[in-house]
C-alpha positions in Angstrom: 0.0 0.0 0.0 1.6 3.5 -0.4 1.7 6.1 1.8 -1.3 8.4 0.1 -3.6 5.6 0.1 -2.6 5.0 3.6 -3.5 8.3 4.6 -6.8 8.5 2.6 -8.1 5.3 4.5 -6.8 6.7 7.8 -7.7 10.4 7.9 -7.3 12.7 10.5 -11.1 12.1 11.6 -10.4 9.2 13.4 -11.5 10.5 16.8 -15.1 11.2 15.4 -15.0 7.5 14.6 -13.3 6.6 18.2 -16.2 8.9 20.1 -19.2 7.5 18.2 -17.9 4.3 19.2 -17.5 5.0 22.9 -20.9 6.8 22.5 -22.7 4.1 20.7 -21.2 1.0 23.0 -22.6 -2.2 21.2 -26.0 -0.4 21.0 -28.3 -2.3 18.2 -25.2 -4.5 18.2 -22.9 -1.6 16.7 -19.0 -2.9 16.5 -17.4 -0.7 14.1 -15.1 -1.9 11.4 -11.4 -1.8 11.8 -9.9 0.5 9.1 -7.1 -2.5 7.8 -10.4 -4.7 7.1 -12.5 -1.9 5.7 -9.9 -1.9 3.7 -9.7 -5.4 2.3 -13.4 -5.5 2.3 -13.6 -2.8 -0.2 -11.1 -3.5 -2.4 -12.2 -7.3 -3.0 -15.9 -5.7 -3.6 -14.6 -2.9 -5.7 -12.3 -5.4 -7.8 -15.2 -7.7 -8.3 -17.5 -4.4 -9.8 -14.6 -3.2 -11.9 -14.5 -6.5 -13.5 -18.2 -6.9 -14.4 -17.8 -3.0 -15.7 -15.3 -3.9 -18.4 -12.5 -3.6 -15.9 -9.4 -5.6 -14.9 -10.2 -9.2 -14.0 -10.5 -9.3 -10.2 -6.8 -10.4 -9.4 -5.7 -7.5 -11.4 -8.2 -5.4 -10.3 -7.3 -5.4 -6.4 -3.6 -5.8 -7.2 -3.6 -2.2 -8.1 -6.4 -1.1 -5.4 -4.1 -2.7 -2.9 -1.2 -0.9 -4.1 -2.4 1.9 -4.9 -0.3 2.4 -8.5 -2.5 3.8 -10.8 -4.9 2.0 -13.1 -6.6 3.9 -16.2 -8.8 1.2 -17.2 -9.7 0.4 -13.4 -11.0 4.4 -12.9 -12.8 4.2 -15.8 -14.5 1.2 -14.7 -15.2 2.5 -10.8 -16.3 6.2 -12.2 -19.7 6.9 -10.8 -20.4 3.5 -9.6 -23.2 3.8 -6.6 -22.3 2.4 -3.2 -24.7 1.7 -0.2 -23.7 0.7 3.0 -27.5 0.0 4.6 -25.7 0.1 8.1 -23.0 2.6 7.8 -22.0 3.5 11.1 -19.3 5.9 11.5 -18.7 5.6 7.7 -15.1 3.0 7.6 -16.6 1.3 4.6 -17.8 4.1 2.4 -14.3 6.4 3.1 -12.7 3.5 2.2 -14.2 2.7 -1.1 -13.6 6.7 -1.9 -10.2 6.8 -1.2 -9.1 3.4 -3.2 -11.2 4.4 -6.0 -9.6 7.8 -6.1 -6.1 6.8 -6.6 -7.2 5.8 -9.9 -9.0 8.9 -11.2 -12.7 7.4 -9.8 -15.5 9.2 -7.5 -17.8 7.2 -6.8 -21.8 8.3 -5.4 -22.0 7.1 -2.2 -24.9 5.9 -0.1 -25.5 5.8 3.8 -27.9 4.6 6.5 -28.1 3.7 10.1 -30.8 4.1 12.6 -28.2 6.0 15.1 -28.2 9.9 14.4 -25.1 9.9 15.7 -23.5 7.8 13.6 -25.1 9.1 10.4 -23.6 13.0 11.9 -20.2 11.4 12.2 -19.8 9.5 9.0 -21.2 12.4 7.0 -18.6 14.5 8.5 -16.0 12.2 7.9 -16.8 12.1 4.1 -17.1 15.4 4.1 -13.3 15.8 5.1 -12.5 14.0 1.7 -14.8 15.6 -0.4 -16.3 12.8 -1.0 -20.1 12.6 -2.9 -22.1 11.0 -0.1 -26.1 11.1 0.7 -26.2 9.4 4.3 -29.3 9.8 6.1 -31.3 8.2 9.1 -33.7 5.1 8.7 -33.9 1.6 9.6 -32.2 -0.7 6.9 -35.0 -3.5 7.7 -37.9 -1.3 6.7 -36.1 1.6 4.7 -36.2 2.0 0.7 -33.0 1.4 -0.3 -31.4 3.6 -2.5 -30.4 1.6 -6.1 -26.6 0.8 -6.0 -24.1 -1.1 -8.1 -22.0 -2.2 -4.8 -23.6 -2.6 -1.2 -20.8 -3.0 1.5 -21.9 -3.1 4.7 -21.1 -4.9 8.4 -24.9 -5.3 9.7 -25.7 -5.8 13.7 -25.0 -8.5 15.3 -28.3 -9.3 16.8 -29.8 -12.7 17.9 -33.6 -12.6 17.5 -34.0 -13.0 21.2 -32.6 -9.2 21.3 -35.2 -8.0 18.7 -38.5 -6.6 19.5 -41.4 -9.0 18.1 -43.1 -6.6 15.7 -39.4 -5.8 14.3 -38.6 -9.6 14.0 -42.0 -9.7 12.2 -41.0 -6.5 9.6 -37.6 -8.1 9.1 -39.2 -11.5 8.2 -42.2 -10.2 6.0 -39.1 -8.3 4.3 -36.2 -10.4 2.9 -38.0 -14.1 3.7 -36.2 -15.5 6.0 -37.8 -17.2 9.3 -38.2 -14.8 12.2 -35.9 -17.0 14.4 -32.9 -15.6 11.7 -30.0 -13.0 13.4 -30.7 -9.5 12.1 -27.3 -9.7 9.8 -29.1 -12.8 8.0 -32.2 -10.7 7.8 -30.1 -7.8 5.8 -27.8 -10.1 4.4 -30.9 -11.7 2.2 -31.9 -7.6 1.6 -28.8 -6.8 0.2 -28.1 -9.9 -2.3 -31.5 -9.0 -3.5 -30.4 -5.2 -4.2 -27.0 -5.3 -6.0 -25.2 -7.4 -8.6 -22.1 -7.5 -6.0 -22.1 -7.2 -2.1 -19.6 -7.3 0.4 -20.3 -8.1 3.9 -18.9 -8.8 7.2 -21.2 -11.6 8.5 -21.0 -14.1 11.4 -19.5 -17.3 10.4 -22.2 -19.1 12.5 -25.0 -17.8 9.8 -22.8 -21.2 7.9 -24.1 -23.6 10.4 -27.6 -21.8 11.2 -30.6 -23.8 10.6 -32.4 -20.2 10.5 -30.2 -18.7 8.2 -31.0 -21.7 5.7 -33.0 -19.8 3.0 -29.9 -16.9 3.0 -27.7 -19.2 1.2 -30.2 -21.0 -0.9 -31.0 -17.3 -2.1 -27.1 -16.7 -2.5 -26.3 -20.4 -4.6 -29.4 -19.4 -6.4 -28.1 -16.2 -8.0 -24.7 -16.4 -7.8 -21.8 -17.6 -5.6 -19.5 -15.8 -2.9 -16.1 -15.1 -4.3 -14.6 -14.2 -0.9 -15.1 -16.0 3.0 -12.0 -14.5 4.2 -11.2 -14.8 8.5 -7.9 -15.4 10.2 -7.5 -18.7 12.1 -5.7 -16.4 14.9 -8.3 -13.5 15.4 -11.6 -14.0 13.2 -12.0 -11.3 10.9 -11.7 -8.5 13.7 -11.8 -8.6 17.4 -15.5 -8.3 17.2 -18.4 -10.1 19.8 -18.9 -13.2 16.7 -16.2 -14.8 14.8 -16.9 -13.2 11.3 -16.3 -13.5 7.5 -15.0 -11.3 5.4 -17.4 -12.0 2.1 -17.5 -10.9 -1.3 -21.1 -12.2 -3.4 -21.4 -12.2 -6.8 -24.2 -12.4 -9.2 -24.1 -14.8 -11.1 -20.4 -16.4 -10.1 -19.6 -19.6 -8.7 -18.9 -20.3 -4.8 -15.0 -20.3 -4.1 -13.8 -22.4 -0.7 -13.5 -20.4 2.2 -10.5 -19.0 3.4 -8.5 -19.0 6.5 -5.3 -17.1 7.7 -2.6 -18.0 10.0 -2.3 -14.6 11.0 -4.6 -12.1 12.3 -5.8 -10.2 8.5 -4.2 -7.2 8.9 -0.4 -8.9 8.5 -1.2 -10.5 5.3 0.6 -8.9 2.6 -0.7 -7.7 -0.4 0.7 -10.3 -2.8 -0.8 -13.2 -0.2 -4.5 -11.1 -0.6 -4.3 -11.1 -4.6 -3.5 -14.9 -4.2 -6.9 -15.2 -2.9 -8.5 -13.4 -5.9 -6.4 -15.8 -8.3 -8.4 -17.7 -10.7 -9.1 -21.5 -9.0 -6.4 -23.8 -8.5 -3.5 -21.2 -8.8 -1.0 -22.1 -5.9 -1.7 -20.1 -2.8 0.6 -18.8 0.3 1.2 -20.9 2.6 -0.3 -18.7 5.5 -3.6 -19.6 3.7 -5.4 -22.4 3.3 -9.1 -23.8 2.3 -11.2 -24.0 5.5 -13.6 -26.0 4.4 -15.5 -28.3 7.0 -13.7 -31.0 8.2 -14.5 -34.3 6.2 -16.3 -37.0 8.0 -14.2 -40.0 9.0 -14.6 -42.6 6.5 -16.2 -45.5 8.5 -18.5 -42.8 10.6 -22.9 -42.8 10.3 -24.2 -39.2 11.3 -25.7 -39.4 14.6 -29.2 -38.8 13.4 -29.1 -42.8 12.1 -28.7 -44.5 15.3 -30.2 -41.5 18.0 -33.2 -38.7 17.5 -32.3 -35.6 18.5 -35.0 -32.8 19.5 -34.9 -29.3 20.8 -34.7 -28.7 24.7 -38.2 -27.8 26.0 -38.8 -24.2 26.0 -41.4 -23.1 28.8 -42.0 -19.6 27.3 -41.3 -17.9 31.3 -38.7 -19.3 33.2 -39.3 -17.1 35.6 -42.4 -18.4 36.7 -42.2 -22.1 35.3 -38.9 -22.9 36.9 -39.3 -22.9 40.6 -36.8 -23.5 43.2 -37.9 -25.8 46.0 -38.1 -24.5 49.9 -39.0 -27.6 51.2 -42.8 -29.2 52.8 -44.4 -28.5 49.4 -43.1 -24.7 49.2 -41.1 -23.6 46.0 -40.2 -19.9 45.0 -40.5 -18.1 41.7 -38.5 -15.3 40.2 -41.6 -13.7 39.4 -44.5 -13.9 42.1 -42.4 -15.6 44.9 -43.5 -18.8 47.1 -46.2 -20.9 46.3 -47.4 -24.4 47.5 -47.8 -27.1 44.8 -48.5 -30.7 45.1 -46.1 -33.1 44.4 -47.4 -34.0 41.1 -47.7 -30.6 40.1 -43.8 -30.1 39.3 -41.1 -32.5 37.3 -37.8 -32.7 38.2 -35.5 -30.5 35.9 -32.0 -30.1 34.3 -31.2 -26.2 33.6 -27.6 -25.1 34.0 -25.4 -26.9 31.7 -22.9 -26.3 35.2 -25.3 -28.6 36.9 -24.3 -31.4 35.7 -21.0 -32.3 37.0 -20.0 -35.8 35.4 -21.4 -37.9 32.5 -23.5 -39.5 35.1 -23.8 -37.1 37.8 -26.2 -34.1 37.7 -27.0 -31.7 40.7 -30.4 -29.8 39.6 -31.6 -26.8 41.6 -35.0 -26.5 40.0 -38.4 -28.0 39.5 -40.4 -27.5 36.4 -44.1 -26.2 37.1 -45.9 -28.9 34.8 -48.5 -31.0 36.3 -48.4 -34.6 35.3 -52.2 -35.2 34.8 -55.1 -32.8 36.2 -54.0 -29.7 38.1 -54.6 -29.9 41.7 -56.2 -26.9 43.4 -53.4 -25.8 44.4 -51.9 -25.8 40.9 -55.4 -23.8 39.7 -54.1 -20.9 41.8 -50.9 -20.8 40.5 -52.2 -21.2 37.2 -54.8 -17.9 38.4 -51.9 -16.4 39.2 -50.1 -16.5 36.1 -52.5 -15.0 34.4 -52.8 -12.2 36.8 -49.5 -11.9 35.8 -50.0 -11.6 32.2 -47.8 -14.6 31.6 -50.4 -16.3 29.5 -49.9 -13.7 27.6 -46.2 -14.4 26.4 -46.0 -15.5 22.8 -44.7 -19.2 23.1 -47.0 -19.5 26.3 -50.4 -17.9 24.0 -49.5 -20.6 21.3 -50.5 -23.7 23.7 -53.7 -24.9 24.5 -53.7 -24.8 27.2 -51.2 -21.9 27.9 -49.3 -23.7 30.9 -49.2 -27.1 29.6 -45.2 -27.0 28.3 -44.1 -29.9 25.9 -47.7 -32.2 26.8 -47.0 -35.6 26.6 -42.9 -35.5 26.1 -41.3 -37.7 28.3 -37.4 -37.3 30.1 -34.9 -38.1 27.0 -32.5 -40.9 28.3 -29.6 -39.1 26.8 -28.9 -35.4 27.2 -26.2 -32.6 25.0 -25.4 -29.1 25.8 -26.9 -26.9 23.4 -23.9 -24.6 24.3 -20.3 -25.6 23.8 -17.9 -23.7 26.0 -14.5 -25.6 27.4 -16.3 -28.7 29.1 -18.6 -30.5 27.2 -20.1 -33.9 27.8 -23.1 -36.3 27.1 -25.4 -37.0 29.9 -27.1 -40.0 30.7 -30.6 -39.5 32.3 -31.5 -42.4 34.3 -32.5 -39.7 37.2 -35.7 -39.0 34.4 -34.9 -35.1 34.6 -36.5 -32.9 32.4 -34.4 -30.5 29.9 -34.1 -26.4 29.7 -33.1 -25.6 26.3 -30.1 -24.8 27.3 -29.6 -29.0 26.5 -30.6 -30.8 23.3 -32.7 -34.3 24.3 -31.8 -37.1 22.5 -33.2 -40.6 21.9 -31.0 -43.0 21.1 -32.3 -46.1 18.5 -31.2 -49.7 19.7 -28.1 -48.1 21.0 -27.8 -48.1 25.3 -27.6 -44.4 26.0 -24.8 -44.5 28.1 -22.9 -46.2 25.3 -23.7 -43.2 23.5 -22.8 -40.5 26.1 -19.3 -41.8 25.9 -18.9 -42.0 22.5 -20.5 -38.3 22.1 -18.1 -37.2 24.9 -15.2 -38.7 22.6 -12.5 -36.2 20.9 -13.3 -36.7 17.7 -17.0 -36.5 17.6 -16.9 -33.3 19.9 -14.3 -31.9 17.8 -16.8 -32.0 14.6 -20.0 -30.6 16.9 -17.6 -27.9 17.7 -16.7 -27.3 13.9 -20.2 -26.8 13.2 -21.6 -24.7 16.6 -21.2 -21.3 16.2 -20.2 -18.1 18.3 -22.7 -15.7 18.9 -22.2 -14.9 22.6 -19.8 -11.6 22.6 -17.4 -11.8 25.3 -18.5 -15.5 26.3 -16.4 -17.7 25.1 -19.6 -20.2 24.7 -20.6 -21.4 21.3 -24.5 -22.2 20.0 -24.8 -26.0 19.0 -27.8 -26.3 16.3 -29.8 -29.1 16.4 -29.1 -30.6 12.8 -25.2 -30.0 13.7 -25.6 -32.3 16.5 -27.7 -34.6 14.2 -25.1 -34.4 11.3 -22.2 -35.2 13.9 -20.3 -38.6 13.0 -20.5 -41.2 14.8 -19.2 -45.1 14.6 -21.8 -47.5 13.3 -23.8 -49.9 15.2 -21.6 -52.6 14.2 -18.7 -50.8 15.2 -20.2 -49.7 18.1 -21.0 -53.5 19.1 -17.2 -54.5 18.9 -16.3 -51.8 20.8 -18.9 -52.3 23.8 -17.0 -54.5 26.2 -13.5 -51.9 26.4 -16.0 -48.9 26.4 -17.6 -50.4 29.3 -14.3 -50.4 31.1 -14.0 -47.2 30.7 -17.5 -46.1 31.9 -16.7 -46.8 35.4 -13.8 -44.6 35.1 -15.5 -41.4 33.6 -19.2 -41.7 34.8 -18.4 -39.6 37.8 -15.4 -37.6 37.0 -15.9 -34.7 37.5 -15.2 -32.2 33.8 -13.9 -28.7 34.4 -12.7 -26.3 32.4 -9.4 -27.4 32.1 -9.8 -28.8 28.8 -5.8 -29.7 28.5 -6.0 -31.6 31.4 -9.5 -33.4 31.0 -7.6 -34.9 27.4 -4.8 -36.3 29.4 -6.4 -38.5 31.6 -5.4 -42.0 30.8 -9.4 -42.8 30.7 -10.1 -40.0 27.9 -7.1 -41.1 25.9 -8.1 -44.6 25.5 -12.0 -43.2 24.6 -10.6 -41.2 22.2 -8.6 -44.1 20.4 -11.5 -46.7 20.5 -14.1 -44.2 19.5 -11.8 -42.9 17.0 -10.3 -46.3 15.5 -13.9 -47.1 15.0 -14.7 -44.2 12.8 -11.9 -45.4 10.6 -9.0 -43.0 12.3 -5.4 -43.4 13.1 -3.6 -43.0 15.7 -2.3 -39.7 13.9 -5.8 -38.9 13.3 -7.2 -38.9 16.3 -4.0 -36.7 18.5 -4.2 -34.1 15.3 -7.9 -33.7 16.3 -7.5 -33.9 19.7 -5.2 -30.6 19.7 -7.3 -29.5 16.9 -9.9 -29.3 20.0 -7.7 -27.5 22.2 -6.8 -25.1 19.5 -10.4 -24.5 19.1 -11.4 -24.1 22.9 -8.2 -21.6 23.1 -8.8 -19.6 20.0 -12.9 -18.8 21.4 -11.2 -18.5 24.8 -8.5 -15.9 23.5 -11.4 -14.1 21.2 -13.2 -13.5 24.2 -10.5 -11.6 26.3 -10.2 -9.6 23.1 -13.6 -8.5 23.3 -13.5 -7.6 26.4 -10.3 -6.1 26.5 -11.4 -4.0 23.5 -14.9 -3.3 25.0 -12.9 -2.1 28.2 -10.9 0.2 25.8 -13.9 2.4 24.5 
């Protein structure tokens, strides 16, 4: 890069930016873009729009917008090209896309919105310090008009749908199509693929593993293919709350393999970014490689042949389904307090994922208000009571008939996941008939004993691939979501393998049953008892010895990398 385009990208604005930042603080899931990935962003998306204008071919084309020497045939081609960025911010995006298109003779007409005032004040003036040609106004990306554009760029919220508002979630779906269970980036992700022959976006990896986010890439493969998934193995994309993408979509191109970095983006050098853009099967650096899922193991079944695997009961109102007992028939709620239930009235439950404590020991601290048959009297006043409340109300509760009956007629699941994957992460067997939060995933296992099962889930090699798949979309926490069709797709040995493993596995049950798992993942791997799992489970699935140590610090490089991520959020959250 030279030094002008250096400065162009990192102008003397740069506390407006910082302020609006501090200002802003995560609001509406805000995490502005770094300038050194602004920058790569843009220049991937601009060399793919140069191209389809008659341009240089895209390795050309961000050769030069990386350098910054010159290119005739590249200005002509970026020359009044229209750029949105639907979520703008403080502007990183749209001053970067000026100042590399003006080191080769190109102004663009640039395009801004954001629901925060503030950030629409501060990227206009930021523009404004380069001259740019910039209409930026306030509106809500989900229900705005857009304005028509050749490029959108953007880096949309981070929002589950648990943080959204019901009649937004409702807008958003009615809107781009997508269930109302999808994250809000999924939600203008679909918008934006719809609006412009060529977007580049900053998106959550986990959208790749979301069951919600589904119809987002059958849109994508549909119309085109993403020329760019670009992260770093060592820091995501950026030290944001999610691990994220870098992504470039094209209309009408085919889907290149996803990228990952050794190093954090910013220390890749220009020749190693243009080797991304080089046509397919070109040699690349060796600080990048493919990233591509993981392939199954070649003797492995997904789970989903030998075990059912449902969704952890959702009550609608913890608060005042979950009760905590007092003893002599008395339980308290978080919402209304004590109350006196008859024993048939509540269900024993599993909620935190810390109370359980081995593979087959569980401490649970809560009964589940669910009355097995009629309600007793007593339950008829609590049930009064709710409704008092408003509870019946709720949206999941107002959707069952009747309102307080949760999950009618499901019974305990013999077998037990986490639905979130942090550092310790096991299988659970259930023979204490507990209930689940949906905090777990309850599984049924088919001709298979479930405690067989539990240890083979609780194996290396079959965590490590429900790891690939579960997806980080908990800010600082270094927790990862576990979809239910990843956990369904995991592999697993076959029944027949399983069989002629049974007799050593049951060895080993006595010694891990009632270990206790912490956090210290390093030292849960080197007990004797998880080594030897990990080499019967794997050797079934068709691994090597080789195989199955390369996964099992694949695992621990995993588990450190969300662990590291983490105490860069906060860190940089701490730094506002």
């Amino acid at each position: 890069m030279t030094a002008g385009s250096r400065h162009l990208l990192a102008p003397d604005d740069s506390e407006l930016e910082r302020r609006c930042a501090v200002a802003l603080a995560g609001q509406r899931g805000a995490f502005f873009t770094p300038a050194p990935e602004a920058r790569l962003l843009v220049a991937f998306s601009l060399a793919q729009l140069s191209a389809r204008r008659g341009g240089p071919a895209p390795a050309a084309a961000l050769a030069a917008l990386l350098s910054g020497r010159p290119s005739k045939a590249l200005g002509r081609a970026l020359d009044g090209t229209r750029v949105l960025d639907p979520t703008c911010g403080a502007g990183a995006l749209l001053v970067a896309a000026e100042a590399l298109a003006r080191l080769h003779g190109a102004r663009l007409r640039l395009f801004g919105l954001d629901v925060a005032p503030l950030a629409v004040r501060t990227a206009t003036a930021r523009l404004a310090a380069i001259d740019a040609t910039a209409t930026l106004r306030r509106a809500d990306a989900v229900t705005a008009r857009w304005p028509a554009a050749d490029l959108v760029i953007g880096n949309p919220p981070f929002l589950r749908h648990e943080s959204l508002p019901a009649a937004q979630k409702a807008r958003a779906a009615r809107r781009s199509g997508l269930p109302r269970q999808a994250d809000l980036s999924a939600h203008l992700a679909a918008l934006a693929l719809r609006h412009a022959p060529v977007v580049g976006l900053v998106l959550p990896r986990a959208l790749g593993t979301s069951r919600s986010a589904a119809p987002l890439w059958a849109l994508a493969a549909a119309g085109g293919g993403f020329t760019l998934r670009l992260r770093s193995g060592a820091a995501g994309s950026f030290a944001a709350s999610v691990d994220t993408w870098l992504t470039c979509w094209v209309e009408g191109a085919t889907d290149r393999p996803p990228v990952e970095a050794d190093v954090p983006l910013d220390a890749l050098t220009d020749a190693e970014l243009v080797a991304v853009a080089a046509p397919p099967g070109a040699p690349g650096p060796a600080r990048l490689r493919h990233s591509a899922d993981s392939a199954a193991p070649p003797a492995s079944v997904a789970l989903s042949t030998i075990c059912a695997v449902r969704f952890g009961m959702k009550t609608g109102c913890n608060e005042y389904f979950h009760l905590a007992p007092l003893g002599g028939g008395r339980y308290r709620s978080a919402l209304l307090g004590e109350v006196a239930l008859e024993p048939g009235d509540v269900a024993p439950l599993l909620f935190s994922l810390k109370e359980a404590r081995a593979p087959e020991r569980c401490e649970p601290s809560r009964l589940l208000f669910r009355p097995a048959g009629a309600p007793s009297r007593a339950a008829l006043a609590w049930i009064a009571r709710g409704e008092e409340a408003g509870v019946h109300r709720r949206p999941t509760c107002a959707g069952r008939t009747p309102w307080w009956r949760v999950a009618p007629g499901r019974e305990p699941a013999p077998l037990l996941y986490p639905a979130k994957l942090g550092a310790r992460a096991f299988a659970v067997v259930n023979e204490a008939a507990l209930l689940e939060d949906k905090k777990w995933h309850a599984l049924f296992p088919i001709d298979v004993e479930p405690w067989l099962l539990s240890l083979v889930l609780s194996a290396t090699p079959v965590r490590l691939a429900v790891d690939e798949g579960a997806r980080q979309l908990t800010g600082a926490q270094a927790i990862a979501d576990v979809d239910c069709r990843v956990l369904a797709a995991a592999p697993v040995p076959s029944r027949q393998a399983l069989a002629e493993i049974a007799r050593p596995l049951a060895a080993l049950r006595g010694l891990l049953a009632g270990d206790e798992v912490t956090t210290d993942l390093a030292a849960m791997l080197a007990r004797p008892a998880q080594r030897e799992l990990d080499r019967l489970v794997g050797g079934a699935m068709g691994l090597t010895l080789r195989d199955v140590e390369r996964r099992r610090a694949a695992l621990r490089a995993r588990v450190a990398a969300r662990l590291g991520h983490g105490a860069a959020v906060r860190a940089r959250v701490a730094a506002r």
